[in-house]
C-alpha positions as CSV (number, residue, x, y, z in Angstrom):
1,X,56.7,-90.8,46.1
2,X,54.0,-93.7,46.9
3,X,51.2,-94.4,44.6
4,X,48.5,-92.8,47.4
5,X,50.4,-89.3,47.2
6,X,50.4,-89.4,43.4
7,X,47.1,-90.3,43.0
8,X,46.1,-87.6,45.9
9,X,48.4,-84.8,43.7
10,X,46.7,-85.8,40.1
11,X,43.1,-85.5,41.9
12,X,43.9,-81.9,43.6
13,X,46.0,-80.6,40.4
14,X,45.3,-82.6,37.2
15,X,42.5,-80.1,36.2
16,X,44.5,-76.9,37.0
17,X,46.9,-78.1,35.2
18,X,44.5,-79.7,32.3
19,X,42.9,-75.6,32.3
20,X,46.6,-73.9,32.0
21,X,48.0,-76.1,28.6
22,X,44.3,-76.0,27.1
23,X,44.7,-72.3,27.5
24,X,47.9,-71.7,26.1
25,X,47.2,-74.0,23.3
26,X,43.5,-74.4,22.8
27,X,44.1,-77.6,22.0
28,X,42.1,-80.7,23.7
29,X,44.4,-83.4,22.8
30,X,47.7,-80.8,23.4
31,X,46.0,-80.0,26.8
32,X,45.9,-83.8,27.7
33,X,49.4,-84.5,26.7
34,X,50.8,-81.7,28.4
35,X,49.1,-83.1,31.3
36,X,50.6,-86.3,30.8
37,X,54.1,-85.0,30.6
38,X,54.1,-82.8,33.5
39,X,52.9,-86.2,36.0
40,X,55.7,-88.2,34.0
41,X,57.8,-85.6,35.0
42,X,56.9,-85.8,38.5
43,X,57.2,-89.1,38.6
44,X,60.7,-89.2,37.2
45,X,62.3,-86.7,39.3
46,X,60.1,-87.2,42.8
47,X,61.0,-83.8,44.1
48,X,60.2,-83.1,48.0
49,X,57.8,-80.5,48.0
50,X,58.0,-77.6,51.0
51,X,54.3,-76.9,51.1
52,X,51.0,-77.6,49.1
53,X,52.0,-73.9,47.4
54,X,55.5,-75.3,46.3
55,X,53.9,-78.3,44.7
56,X,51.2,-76.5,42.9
57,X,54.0,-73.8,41.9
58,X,56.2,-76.8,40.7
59,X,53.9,-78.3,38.1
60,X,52.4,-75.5,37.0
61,X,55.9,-74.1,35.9
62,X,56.2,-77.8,34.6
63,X,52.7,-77.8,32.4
64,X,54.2,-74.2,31.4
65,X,57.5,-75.6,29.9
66,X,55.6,-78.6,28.5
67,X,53.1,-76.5,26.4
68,X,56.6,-74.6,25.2
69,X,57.6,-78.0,24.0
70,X,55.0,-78.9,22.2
71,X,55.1,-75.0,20.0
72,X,58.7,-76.3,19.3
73,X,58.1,-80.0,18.3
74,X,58.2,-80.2,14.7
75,X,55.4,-82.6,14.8
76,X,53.1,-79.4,16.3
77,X,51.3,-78.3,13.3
78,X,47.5,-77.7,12.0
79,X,46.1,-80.4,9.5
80,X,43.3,-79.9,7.6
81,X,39.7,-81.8,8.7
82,X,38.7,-84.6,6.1
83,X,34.9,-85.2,5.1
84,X,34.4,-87.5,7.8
85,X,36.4,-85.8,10.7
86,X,33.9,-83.8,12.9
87,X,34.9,-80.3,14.0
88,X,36.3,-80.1,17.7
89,X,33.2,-78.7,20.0
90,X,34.1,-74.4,19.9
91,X,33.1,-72.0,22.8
92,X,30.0,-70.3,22.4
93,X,30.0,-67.1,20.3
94,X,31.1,-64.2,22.2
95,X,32.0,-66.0,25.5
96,X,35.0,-65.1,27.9
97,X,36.6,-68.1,27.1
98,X,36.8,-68.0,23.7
99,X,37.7,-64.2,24.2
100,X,40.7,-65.3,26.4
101,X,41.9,-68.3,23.8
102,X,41.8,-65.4,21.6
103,X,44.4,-63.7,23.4
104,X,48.2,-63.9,22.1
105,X,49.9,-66.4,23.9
106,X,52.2,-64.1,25.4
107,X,49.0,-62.7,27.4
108,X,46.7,-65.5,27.8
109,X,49.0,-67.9,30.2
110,X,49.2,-65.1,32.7
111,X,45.5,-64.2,32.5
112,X,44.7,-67.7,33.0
113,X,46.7,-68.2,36.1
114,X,45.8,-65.2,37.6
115,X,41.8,-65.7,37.1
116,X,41.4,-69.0,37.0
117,X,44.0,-70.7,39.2
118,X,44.1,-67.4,41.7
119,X,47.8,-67.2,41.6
120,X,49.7,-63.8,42.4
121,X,51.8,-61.8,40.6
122,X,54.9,-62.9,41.8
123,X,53.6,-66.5,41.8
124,X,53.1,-66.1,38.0
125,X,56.1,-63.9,37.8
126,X,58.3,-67.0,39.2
127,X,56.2,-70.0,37.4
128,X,56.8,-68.3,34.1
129,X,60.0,-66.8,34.9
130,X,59.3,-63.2,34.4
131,X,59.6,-60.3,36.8
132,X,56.4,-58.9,38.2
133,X,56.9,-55.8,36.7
134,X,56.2,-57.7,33.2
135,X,53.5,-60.0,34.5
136,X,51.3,-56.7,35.7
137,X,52.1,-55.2,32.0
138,X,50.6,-58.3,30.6
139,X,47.7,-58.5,33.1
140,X,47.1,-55.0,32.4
141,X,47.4,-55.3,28.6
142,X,45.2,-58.6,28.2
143,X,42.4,-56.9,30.2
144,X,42.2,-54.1,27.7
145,X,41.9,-56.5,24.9
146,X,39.1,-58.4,26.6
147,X,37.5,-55.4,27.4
148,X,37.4,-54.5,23.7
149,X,37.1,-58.4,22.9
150,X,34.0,-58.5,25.2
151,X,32.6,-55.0,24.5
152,X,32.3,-55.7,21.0
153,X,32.6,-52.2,19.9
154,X,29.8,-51.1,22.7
155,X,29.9,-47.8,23.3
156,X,29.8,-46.9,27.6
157,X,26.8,-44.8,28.7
């Protein structure tokens, strides 16, 4: 792989792939070294791609395994803030986004490649390695817990 195709493939995909680990681990620094690790990876292994849809299929399963890595590494745990260490930026009260970071894991990965990267079912099914059966479940599951999230206890009229 050249340096102009790389370049071209961190343009198209480095925020897709930026969105999917901060996601899964609501983490800004996790988020940028999961998107790190998945072009080191491409650049190691410099598969041929079939298609634009293979490529984008490839890292995002990639950034997927990546962000598992880093819930395994035994160097992945929360510190305390010192005095002087400013609190991260958070999403504004009562958002969708912080109402999808809310999410269990196991249901906010799918939701976010389904909404926000507009993958399919079997896409997501096959990036995560689940059959769609399981990824519809999830889909289906996480929507009722943003509902409720999002609802905040509203009752419908």
């Amino acid at each position: 792989m050249d340096n102009e195709e790389l370049e071209r493939i961190v343009h198209t995909y480095g925020s897709s792939i930026y969105r999917l680990a901060y996601a899964r681990t609501g983490s800004h620094a996790d988020a940028q070294d999961v998107m790190q690790e998945t072009f080191l990876r491409l650049v190691r292994t410099g598969p041929d791609f079939a298609s634009e849809t293979h490529c984008k299929a490839w890292l995002l399963r990639v950034a997927a395994n990546c962000v598992s890595d880093v819930f395994r590494s035994p160097w992945h745990h929360a510190q305390p803030l010192s005095e002087g260490t400013p609190a991260p930026a958070q999403p504004e009260e009562g958002g969708v986004l912080e109402a999808v970071l809310a999410l269990p894991p196991k249901y906010r990965l799918p939701v976010h490649l389904y909404y926000y990267e507009g993958l399919t079912v079997a896409e997501i099914g096959e990036i995560l390695g689940k059959s769609e059966s399981v990824i519809k479940t999830r889909l289906f599951r996480a929507r009722g817990m943003l509902r409720m999230e999002l609802e905040g206890g509203r009752e419908r009229v």
